[in-house]
C-alpha positions in Angstrom: 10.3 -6.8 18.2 8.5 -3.8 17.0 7.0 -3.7 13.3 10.2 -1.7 12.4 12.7 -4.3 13.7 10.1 -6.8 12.2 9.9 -6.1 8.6 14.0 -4.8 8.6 14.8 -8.5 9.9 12.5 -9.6 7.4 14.2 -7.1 4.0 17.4 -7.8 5.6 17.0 -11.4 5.1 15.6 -11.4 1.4 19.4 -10.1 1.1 20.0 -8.6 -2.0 16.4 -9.7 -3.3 13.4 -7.8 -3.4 11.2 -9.7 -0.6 7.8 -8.9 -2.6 9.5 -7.9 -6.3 10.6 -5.2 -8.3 7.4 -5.6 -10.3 4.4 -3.2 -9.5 1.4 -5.3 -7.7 -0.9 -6.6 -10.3 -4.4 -4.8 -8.7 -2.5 -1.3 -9.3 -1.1 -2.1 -12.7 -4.3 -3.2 -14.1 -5.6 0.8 -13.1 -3.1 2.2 -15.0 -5.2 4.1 -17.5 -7.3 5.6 -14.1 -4.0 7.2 -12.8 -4.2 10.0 -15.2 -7.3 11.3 -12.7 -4.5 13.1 -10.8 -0.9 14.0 -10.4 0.2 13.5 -6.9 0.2 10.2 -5.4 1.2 9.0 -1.9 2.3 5.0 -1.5 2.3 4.2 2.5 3.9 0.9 3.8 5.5 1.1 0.6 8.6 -1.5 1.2 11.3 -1.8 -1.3 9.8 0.5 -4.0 8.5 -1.9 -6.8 4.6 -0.3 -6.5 6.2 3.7 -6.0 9.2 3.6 -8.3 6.4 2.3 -11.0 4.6 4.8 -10.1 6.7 7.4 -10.9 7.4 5.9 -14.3 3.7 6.7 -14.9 4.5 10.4 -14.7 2.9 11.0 -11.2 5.0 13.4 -8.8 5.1 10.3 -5.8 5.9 10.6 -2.4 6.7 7.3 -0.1 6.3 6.3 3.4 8.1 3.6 4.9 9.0 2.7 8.5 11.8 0.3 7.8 15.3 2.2 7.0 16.5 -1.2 5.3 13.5 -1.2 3.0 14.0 2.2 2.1 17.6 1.9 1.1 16.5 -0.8 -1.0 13.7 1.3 -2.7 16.0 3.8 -3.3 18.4 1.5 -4.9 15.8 0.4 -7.0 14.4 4.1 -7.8 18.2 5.0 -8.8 18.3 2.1 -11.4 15.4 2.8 -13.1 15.8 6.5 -12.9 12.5 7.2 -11.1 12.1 10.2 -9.0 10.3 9.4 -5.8 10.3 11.3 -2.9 11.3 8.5 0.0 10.5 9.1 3.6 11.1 6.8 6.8 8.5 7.5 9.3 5.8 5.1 11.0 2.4 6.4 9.2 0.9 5.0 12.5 3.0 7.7 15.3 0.7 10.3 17.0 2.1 13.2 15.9 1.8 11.6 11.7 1.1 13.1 8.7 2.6 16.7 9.3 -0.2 19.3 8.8 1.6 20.3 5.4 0.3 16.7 4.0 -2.9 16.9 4.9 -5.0 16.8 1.8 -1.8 16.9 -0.5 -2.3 13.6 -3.0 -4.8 13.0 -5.5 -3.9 9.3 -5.1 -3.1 7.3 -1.9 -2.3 3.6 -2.3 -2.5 0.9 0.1 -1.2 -2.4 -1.1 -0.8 -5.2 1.4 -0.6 -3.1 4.1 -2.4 -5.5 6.4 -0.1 -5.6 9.4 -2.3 -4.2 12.1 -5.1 -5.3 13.9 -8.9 -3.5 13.8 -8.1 -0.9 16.3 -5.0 0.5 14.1 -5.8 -0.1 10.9 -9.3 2.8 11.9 -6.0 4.9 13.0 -4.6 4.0 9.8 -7.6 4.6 6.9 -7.9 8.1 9.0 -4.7 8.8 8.2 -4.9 7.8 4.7 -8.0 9.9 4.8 -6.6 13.1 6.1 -3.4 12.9 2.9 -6.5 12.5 0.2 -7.0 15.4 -1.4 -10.7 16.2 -1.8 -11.8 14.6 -4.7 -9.1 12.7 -5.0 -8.7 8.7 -4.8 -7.7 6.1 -2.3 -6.9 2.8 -3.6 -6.2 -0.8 -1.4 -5.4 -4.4 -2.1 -5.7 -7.0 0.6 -6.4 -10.0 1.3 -9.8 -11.2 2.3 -10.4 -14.0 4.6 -10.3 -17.3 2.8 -6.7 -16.1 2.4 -5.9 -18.1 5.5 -6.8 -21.5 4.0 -4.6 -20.7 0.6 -1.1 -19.0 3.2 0.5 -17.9 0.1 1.0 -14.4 1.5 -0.3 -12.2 4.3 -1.0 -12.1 8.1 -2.1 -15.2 9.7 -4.4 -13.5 11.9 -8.1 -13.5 10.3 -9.2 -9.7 12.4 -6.3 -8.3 10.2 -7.9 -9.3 7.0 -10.3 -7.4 4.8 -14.2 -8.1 3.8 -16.2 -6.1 1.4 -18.5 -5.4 4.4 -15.3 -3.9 6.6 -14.7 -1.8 3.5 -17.6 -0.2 3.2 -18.4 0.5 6.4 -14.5 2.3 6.9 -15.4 4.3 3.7 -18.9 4.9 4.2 -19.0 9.1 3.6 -16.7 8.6 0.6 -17.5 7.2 -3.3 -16.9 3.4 -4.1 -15.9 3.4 -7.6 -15.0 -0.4 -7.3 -14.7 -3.0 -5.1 -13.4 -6.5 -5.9 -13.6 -9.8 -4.2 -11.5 -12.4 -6.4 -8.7 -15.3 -6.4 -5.8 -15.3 -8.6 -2.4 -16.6 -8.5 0.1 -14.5 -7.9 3.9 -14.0 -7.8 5.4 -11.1 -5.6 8.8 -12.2 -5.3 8.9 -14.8 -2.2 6.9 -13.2 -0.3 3.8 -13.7 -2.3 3.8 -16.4 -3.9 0.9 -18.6 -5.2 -3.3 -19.0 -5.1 -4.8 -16.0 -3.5 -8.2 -14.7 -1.8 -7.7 -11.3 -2.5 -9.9 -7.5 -2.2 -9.8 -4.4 -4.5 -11.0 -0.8 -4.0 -11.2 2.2 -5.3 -12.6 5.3 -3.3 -13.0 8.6 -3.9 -13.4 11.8 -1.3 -15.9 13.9 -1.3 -15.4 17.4 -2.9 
């Protein structure tokens, strides 16, 4: 299977549950007070919704990316009962010809939470394109899972090159700004898909002007 048939077998299943919540993740609600440091904000690999439709209710004009069409029906469910206006659409963030020219540099925010289903070679084909939707001076912000996340399997991909060190960090962000970056364990509870002790990263980067 492909990572669309993947993660639609894997929404599908969750029925009419929320895999990974309704709830935003904890990382990005804890920043609240830093998302007023913009207006646009761009969630990729955003799932069911519960991290864009929160968003939203922050007052930031958000956009979402999704390549699963079950997932997005599902965020859209959710955005229509909470009365959230997100902007939803189904393309793979990872295909050639992706982001149109028009989105280049668009979105003082772009937020990456658990997006760690690709391997090293993609995921430098996938900061780039995070990269190229940042708006200068504006802010990219990723939670992950670090390595000891294997021993805990609460969450996450099983394969250790898919998971993210401080190191890998700020080598893939070298030219821009670290404003923080966070190594630390807590227990979380994202639906069933996240359920439980966990090794997890932070960061916070800004472009250059």
């Amino acid at each position: 299977m492909n990572q669309e048939q993947i993660w639609s077998k894997r929404y599908q299943d969750a029925g009419d549950d929320f895999l990974f919540g309704t709830q935003p993740n904890r990382f990005l609600a804890h920043r609240q007070e830093l998302l007023k440091n913009g207006r646009s904000a761009l969630s990729v690999a955003d799932g069911e919704g519960r991290n864009s439709v929160w968003l939203a209710e922050q007052g930031l004009a958000v956009t979402a990316i999704e390549i699963s069409p079950v997932a997005v029906e599902k965020a859209r469910r959710l955005a229509a009962g909470r009365q959230a206006n997100v902007t939803f659409l189904l393309a793979d963030m990872l295909a050639p010809d992706w982001p149109p020219a028009e989105m280049h540099g668009a979105f003082d925010w772009v937020f990456g939470i658990f997006i760690q289903f690709v391997g090293p070679e993609l995921r430098r084909r996938q900061f780039e394109v995070m990269q190229q939707l940042t708006a200068p001076g504006g802010r990219i912000l990723l939670q992950g899972y670090t390595p000891k996340q294997l021993k805990y399997a609460t969450g996450g991909p099983s394969a250790v090159e898919n998971l993210y060190s401080a190191e890998l960090l700020r080598s893939a962000f070298a030219d821009w700004a670290i404003e923080e970056l966070i190594e630390y364990e807590d227990e979380i509870s994202e639906g069933s898909g996240h359920q439980g002790r966990s090794a997890l990263i932070g960061m916070i980067a800004r472009k250059p002007q």
